[in-house]
C-alpha positions as CSV (number, residue, x, y, z in Angstrom):
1,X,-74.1,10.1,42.1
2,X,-70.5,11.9,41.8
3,X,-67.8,9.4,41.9
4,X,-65.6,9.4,44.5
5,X,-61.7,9.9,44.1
6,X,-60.0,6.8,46.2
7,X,-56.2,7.6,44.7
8,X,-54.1,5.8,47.9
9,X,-51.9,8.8,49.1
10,X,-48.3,7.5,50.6
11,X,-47.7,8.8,53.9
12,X,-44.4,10.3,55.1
13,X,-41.7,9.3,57.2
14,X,-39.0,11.2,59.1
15,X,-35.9,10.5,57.8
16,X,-33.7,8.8,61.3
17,X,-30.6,10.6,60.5
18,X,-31.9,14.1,59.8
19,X,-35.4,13.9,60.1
20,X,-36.3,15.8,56.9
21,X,-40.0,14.4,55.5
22,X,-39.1,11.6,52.7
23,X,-41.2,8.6,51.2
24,X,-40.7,5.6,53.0
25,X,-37.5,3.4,51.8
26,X,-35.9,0.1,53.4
27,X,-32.9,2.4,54.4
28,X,-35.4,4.9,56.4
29,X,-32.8,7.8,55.0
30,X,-33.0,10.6,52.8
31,X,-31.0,10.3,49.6
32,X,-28.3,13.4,51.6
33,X,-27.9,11.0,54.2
34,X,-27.3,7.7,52.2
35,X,-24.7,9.5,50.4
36,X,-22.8,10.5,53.3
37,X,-22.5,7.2,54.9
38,X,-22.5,4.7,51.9
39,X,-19.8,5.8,49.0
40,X,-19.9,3.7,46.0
41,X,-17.1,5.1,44.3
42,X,-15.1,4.7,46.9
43,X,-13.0,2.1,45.0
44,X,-12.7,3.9,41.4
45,X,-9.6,6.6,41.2
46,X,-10.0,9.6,40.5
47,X,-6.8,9.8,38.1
48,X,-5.3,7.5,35.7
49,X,-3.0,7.3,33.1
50,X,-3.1,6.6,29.3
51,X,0.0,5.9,26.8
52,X,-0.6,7.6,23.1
53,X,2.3,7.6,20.4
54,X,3.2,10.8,19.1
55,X,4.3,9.9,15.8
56,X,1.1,8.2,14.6
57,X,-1.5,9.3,17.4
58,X,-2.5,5.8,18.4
59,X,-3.8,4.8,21.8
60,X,-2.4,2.0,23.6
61,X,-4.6,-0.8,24.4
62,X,-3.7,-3.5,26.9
63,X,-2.1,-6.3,26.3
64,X,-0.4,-5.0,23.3
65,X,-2.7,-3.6,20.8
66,X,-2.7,0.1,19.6
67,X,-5.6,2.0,18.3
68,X,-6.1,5.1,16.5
69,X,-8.6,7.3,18.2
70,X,-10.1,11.0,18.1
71,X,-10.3,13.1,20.7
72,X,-13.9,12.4,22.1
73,X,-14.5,10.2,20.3
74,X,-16.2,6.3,21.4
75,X,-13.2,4.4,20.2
76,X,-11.4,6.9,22.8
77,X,-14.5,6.3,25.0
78,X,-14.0,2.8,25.2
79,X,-10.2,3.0,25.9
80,X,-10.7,5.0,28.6
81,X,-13.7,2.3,30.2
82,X,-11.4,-0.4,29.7
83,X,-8.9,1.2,32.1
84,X,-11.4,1.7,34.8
85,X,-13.0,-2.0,33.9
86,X,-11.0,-3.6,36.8
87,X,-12.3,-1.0,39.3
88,X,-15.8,-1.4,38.5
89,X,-16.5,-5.3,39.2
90,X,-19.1,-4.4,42.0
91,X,-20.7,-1.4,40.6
92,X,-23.1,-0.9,37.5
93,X,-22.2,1.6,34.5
94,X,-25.0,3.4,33.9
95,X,-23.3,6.1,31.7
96,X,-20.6,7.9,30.1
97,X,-19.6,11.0,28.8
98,X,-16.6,13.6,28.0
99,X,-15.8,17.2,30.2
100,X,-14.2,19.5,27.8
101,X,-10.8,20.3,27.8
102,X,-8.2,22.0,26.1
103,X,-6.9,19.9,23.2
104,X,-3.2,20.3,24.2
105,X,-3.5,19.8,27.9
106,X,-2.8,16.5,27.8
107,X,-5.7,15.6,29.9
108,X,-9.0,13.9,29.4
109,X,-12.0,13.9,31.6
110,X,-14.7,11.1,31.6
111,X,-17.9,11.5,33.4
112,X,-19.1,8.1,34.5
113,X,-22.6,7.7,36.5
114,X,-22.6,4.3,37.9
115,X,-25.4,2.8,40.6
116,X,-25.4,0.1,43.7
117,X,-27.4,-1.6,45.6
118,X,-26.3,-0.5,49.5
119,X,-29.2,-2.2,51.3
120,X,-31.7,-4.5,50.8
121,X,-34.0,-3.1,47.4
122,X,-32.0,0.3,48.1
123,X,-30.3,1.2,44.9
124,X,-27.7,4.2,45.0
125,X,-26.4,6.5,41.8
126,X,-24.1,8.7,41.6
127,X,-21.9,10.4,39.3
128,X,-18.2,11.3,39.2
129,X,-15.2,12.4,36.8
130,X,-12.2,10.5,36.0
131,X,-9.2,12.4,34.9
132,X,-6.8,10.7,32.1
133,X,-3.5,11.7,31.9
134,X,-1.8,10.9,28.3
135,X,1.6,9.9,28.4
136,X,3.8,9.5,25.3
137,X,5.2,6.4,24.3
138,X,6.3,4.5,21.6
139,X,4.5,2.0,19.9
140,X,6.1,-0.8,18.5
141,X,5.5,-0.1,15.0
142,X,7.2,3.7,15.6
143,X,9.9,2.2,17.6
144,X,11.2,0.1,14.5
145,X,10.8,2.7,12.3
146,X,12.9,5.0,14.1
147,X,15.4,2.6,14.6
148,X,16.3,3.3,10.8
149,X,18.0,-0.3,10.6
150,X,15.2,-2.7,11.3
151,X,13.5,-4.1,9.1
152,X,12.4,-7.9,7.5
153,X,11.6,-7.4,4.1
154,X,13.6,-5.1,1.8
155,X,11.9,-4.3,-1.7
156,X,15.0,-3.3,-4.4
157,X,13.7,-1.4,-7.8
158,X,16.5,-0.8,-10.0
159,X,16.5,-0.1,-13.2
160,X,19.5,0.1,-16.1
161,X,19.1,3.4,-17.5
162,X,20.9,6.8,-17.8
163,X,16.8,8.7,-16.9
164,X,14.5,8.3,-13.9
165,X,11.3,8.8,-16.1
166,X,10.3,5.6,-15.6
167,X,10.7,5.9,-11.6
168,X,9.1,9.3,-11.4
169,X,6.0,7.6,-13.0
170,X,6.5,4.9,-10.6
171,X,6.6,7.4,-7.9
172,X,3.2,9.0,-9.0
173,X,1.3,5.5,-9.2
174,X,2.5,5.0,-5.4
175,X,0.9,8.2,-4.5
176,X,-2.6,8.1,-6.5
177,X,-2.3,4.2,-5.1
178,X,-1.0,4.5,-1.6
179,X,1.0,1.1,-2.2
180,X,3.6,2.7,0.4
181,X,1.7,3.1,3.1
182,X,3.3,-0.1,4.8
183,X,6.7,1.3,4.7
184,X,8.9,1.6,7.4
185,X,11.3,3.9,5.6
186,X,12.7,4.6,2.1
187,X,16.0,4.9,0.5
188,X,17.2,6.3,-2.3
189,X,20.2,4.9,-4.6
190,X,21.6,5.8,-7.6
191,X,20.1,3.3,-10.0
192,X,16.5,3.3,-8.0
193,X,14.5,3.4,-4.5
194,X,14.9,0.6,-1.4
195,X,11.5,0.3,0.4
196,X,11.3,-1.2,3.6
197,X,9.1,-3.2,5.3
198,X,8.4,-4.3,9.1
199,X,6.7,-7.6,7.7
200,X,7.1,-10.4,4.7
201,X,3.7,-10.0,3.7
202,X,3.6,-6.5,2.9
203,X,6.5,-6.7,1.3
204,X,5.2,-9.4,-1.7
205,X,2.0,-7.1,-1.7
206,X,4.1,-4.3,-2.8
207,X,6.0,-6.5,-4.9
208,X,2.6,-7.6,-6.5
209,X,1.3,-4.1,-7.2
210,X,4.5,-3.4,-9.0
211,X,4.6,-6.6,-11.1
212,X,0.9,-5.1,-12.3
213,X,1.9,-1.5,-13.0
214,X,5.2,-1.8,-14.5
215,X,7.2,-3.8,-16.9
216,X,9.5,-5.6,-14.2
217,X,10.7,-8.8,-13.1
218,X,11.8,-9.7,-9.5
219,X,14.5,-12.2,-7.6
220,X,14.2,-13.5,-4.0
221,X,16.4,-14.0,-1.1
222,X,16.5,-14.1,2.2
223,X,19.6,-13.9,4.7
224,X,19.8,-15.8,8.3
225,X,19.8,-13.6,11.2
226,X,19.7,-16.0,14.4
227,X,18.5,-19.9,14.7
228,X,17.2,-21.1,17.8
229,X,18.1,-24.6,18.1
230,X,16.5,-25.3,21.4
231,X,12.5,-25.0,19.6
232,X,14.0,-25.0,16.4
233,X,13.0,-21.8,15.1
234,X,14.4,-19.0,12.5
235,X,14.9,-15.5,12.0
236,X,15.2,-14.2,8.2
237,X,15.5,-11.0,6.6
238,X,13.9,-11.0,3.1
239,X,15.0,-9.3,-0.1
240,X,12.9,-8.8,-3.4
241,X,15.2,-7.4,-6.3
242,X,12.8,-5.4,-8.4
243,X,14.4,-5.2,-12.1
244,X,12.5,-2.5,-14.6
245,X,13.2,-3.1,-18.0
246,X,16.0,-0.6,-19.2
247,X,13.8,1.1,-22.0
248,X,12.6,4.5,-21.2
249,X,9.9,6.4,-23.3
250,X,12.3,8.7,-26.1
251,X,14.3,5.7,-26.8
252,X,15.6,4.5,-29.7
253,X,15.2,0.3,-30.2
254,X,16.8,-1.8,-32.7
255,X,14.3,-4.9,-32.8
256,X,15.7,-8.2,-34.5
257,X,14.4,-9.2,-37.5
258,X,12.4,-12.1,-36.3
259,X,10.9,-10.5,-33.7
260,X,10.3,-7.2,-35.8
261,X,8.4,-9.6,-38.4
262,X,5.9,-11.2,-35.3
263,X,5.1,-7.9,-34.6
264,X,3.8,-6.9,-37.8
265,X,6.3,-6.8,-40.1
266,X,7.6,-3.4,-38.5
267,X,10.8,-1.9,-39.3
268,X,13.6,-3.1,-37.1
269,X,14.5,0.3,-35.9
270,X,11.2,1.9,-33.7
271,X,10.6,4.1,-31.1
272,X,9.9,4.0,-27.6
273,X,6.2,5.9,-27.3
274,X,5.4,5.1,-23.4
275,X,6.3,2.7,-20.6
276,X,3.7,1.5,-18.2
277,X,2.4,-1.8,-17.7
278,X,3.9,-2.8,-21.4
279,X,6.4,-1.2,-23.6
280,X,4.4,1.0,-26.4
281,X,6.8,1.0,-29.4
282,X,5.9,3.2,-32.7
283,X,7.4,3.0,-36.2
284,X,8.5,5.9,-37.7
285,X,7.7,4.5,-41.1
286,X,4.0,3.2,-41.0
287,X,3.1,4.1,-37.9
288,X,2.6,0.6,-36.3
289,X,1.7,0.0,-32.9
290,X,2.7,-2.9,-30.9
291,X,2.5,-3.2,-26.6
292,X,5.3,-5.9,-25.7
293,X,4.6,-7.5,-22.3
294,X,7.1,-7.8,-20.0
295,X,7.2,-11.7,-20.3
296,X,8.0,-11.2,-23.7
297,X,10.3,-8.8,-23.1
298,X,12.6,-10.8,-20.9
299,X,12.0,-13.8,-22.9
300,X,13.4,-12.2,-26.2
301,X,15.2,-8.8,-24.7
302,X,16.5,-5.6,-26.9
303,X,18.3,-3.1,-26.2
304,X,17.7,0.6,-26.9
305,X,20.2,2.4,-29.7
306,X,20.3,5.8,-27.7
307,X,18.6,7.8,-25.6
308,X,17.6,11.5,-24.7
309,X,21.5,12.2,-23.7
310,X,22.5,11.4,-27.6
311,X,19.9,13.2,-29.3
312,X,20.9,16.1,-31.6
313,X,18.9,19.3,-32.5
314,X,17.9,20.0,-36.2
315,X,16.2,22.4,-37.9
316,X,13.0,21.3,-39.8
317,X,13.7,22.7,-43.7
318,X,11.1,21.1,-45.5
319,X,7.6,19.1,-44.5
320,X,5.8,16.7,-47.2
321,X,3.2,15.0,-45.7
322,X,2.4,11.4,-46.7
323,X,-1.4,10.4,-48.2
324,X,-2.4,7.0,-49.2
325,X,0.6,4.8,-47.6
326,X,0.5,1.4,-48.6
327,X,0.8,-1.0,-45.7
328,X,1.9,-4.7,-46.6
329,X,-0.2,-7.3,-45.5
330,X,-0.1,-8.7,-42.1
331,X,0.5,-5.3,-40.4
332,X,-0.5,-4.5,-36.8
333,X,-2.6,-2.0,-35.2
334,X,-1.8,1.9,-36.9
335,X,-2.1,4.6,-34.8
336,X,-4.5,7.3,-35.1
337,X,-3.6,10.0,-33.6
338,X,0.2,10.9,-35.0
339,X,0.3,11.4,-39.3
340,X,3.2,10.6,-41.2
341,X,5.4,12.9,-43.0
342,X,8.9,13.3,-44.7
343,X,10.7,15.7,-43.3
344,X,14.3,17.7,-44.5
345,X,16.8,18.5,-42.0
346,X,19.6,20.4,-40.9
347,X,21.9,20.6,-37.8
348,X,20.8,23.4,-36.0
349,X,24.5,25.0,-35.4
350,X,24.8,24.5,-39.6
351,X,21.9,26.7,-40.4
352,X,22.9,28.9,-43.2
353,X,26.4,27.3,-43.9
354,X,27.7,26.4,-47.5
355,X,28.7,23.4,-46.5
356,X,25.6,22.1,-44.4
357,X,24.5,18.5,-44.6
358,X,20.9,18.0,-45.1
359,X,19.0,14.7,-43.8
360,X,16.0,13.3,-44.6
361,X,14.0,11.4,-42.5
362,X,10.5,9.6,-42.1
363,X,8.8,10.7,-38.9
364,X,5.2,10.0,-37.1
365,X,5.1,13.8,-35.8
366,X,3.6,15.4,-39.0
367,X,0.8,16.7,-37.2
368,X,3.1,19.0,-35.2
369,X,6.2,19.9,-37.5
370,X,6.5,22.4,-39.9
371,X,8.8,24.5,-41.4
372,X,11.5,26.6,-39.2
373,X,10.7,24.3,-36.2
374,X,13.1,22.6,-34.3
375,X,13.2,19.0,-33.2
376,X,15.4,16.3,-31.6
377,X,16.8,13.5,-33.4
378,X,19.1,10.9,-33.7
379,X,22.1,11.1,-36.8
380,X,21.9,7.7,-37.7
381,X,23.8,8.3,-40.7
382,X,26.9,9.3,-38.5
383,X,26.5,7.7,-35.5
384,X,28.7,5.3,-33.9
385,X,26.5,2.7,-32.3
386,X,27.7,-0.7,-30.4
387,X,24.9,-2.9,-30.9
388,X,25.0,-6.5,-32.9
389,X,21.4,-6.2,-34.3
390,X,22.1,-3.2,-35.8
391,X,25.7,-4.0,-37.4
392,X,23.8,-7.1,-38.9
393,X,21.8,-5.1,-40.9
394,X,21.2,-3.8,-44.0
395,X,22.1,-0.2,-45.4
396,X,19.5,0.1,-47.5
397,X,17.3,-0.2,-44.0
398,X,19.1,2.0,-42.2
399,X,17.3,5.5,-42.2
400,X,19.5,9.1,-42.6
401,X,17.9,10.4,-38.9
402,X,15.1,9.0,-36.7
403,X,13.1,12.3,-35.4
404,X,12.3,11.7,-31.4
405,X,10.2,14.7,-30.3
406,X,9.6,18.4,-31.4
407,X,11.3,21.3,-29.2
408,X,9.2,23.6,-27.2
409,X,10.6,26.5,-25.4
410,X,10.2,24.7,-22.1
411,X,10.2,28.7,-19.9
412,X,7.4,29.3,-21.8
413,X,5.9,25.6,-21.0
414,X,6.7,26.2,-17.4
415,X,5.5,29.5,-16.6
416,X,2.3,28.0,-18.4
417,X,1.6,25.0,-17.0
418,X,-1.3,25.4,-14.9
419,X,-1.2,21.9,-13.0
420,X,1.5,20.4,-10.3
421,X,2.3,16.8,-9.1
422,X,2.5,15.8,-6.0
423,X,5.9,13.9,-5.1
424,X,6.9,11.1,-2.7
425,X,7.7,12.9,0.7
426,X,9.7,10.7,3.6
427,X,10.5,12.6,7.3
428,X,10.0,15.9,5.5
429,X,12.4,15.0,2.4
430,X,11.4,14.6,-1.2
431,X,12.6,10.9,-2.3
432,X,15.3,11.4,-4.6
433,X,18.3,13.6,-5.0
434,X,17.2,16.6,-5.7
435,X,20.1,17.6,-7.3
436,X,20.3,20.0,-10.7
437,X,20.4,17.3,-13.4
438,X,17.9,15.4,-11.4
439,X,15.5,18.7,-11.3
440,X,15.9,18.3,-15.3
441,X,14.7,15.1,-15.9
442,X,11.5,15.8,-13.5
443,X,10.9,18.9,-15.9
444,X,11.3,16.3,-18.6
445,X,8.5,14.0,-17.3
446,X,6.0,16.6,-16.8
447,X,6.5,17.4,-20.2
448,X,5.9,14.0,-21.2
449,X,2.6,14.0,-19.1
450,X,1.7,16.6,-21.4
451,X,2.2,15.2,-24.5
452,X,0.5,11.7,-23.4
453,X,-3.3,11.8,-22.6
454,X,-2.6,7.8,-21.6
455,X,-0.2,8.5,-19.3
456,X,-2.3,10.9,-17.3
457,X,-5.3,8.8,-16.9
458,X,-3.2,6.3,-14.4
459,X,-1.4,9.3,-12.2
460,X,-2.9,12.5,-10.5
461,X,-2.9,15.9,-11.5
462,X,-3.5,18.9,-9.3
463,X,-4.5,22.5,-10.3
464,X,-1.8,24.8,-9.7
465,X,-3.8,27.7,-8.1
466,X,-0.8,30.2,-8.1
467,X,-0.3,30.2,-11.9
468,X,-3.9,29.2,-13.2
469,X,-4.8,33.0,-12.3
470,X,-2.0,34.4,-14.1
471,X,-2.3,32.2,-17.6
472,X,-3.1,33.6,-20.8
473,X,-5.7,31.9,-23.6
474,X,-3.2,31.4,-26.5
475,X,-0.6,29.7,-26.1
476,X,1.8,29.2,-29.2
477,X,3.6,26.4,-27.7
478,X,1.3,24.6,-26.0
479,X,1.2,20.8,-26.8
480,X,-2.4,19.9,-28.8
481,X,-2.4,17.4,-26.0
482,X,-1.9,19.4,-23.1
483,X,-4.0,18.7,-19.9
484,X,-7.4,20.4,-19.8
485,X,-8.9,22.0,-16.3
486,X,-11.2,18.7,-16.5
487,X,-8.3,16.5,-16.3
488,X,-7.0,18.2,-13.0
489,X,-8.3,17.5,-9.5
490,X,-8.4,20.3,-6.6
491,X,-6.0,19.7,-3.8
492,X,-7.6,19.0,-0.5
493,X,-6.8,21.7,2.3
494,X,-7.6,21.4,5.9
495,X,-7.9,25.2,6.6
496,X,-11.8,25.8,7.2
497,X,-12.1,29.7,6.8
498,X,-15.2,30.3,8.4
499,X,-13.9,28.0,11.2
500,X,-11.1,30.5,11.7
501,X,-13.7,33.8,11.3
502,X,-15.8,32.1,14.5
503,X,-12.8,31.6,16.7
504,X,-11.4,35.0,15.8
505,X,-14.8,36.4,16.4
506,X,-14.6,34.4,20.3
507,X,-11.3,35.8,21.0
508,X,-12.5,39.3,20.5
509,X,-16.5,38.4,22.7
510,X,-13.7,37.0,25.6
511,X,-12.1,40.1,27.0
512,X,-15.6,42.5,26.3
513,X,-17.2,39.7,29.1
514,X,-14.6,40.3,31.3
């Protein structure tokens, strides 16, 4: 026997509005009709408004929050739901989605599809677009900041000394870092930078990144700015006075002779090698390495002899390198990488006189002097220097000249340098005075980052891709140190070529359709 085929068929109705043919439903109407009698959107508008603030794109989000969304994005999404929330107690969201628009109109369109039950086990959906308008306003954050004067925490760095090497470094470590990010505005001064903050907290967070990167010590205060006495509650504005200790790298210290002995029996005058999270001095004579903290620092402080301003350039007559140095016991760490060497020199402005007074002088640069170079010193032998320490001592201790750093012809450095720094930019303006002097001492620390592999590994370094195409092999003066293309990081740019190719590429497609 063939089986039979007993699938139940559903008969048709008329619809009783229009009459059209349709499945029976409890309404008895065809889905044209429902809709034209029953409206569920009826109480959603059609346009509404959001607030965004143009200084840091954020959306505001009622009561008082603000958050940073991108355009079609489902943090935006979710703003935009959140407006129409109210509007949509009696109705169920089934879904949501964007309508392109242009990017600058201002406007953003949300599709919403949302469903209802009109009658008894009758269930209506339907589908409609929301337009957004986006106002601009102010959020409370940008509000402050453009009021220039407010703020509650003020951070203070000074430091006591006639170079900003030290706060150019500092500058670098906040950019590699982004420690600033919580600023509400920046100030320069003549002995350092004023950060401001909108909050206490951030504030002693910047003070505690500082405290671990630099050699520094801080004071607090805090000034009254209104008192409520009615719920007893106060208003302060908070100051942290950052003080760097007043050695730079190229200076000449004159240790005491206590402290010189705990250190390794060094020679009371050194040199300043580096500054960054401790002070790096070198001596001359043995080449002993010591790091002071900054407790130790403050506890026991020293002052520097002289610095880049009072250096004097000699010509290098004569080089002798020194073999088989013996140390006395209970020295300290020796460095490896610098060789010592006794070294014959002239002033540079005496070469070839009669009467021209030759020094000699101990240095840790024998690996990079030689004969006919030039270098910067300090005359110790007729210097005038106010300092106790170094009145107290001996004669016999005191050498003819301390040797700082060799000269380079720094045109020849700069037109070579294939690598950039980035620098500390506020509302368009490069934090500092950019003034001539200023512009000199910048040129000074890059050629310090040159010189110091140490330095470089805490800071960034960018390729500079306008001279690295134009650079030579040999270079004559280039420091043995000098940063290598490994050392250098590419600079991250925003402009996606073949992104610009495709909408060239659309522009010309646009008037051939029409």
């Amino acid at each position: 026997m063939q089986s039979l085929d007993i699938t139940p068929t559903v008969g048709l109705i008329a619809c009783c509005e229009c009459g059209v043919a349709i499945e029976p439903n409890p309404a008895n109407m065809c889905s044209g009709c429902l809709r034209s009698r029953v409206d569920i959107t009826e109480g959603i508008q059609r346009s509404c408004t959001i607030y965004m603030c143009k200084f840091c794109d954020r959306y505001f989000v009622p009561p008082s929050a603000w958050m940073r969304a991108e355009l079609e994005s489902k943090e935006l999404l979710s703003i935009c739901l959140k407006k129409l929330k109210p509007m949509m107690t009696k109705v169920r969201l089934t879904d949501a989605c964007f309508v392109w628009t242009e990017a600058h109109s201002k406007r953003i369109k949300v599709k919403i599809t949302i469903q209802k039950e009109v009658f008894t086990n009758t269930i209506l959906q339907q589908a409609v677009v929301v337009e957004f308008t986006v106002h601009s306003q102010l959020c409370d954050d940008c509000r402050r900041a453009e009021a220039k004067d407010f703020w509650r925490a003020c951070v203070q760095v000074r430091q006591r000394a006639e170079f900003k090497k030290t706060l150019f470094y500092l500058e670098q470590l906040l950019l590699k870092h982004s420690a600033h990010k919580d600023c509400t505005g920046v100030k320069p001064v003549p002995t350092g930078i004023d950060f401001f903050f909108a909050k206490q907290q951030e504030a002693r967070k910047f003070v505690d990144f500082l405290m671990t990167v630099l050699p520094c010590k801080y004071h607090y205060a805090q000034e009254l700015v209104s008192h409520d006495t009615k719920n007893n509650t106060y208003d302060y504005k908070h100051t942290f006075c950052v003080e760097i200790v007043p050695i730079c790298r190229d200076n000449i210290v004159c240790l005491p002779k206590k402290q010189a002995q705990q250190y390794g029996n060094m020679s009371q005058i050194v040199l300043c090698l580096r500054v960054s999270n401790v002070i790096t001095l070198i001596d001359p004579n043995n080449l002993q390495l010591v790091d002071v903290q900054a407790t130790n620092f403050w506890r026991e402080p020293f002052d520097s002899l002289c610095g880049p301003k009072q250096l004097t350039e000699f010509y290098v007559l004569d080089v002798e390198p020194v073999d088989n140095f013996e140390r006395k016991a209970g020295h300290g760490y020796v460095s490896k990488k610098h060789e010592l060497a006794d070294v014959w020199l002239v002033r540079s402005d005496q070469v070839g006189m009669s009467d021209a007074q030759s020094l000699s002088a101990r240095t840790h640069l024998g690996h990079l002097l030689s004969p006919g170079d030039l270098v910067m010193a300090f005359d110790m032998k007729n210097c005038n220097v106010n300092n106790a320490t170094f009145d107290a001592m001996s004669i016999d201790n005191v050498p003819d000249a301390i040797i700082v750093r060799k000269v380079f012809d720094r045109t020849r450095r700069t037109a070579k340098r294939q690598w950039k720094l980035k620098r500390l930019v506020v509302d368009g303006n490069i934090v500092g005075n950019e003034t001539a002097s200023v512009a000199d001492e910048f040129q000074g620390f890059m050629e310090d980052i040159e010189e110091d592999a140490l330095m470089r590994e805490k800071i960034n370094i960018y390729k500079d891709a306008q001279k690295a195409a134009n650079v030579d092999g040999d270079d004559e003066d280039a420091h043995p140190e000098a940063p290598s293309l490994a050392e250098m990081l590419d600079e991250l740019k925003f402009d996606d070529e073949e992104m610009k190719e495709e909408e060239a590429e659309q522009e010309e497609e646009e008037p051939m359709q029409e």
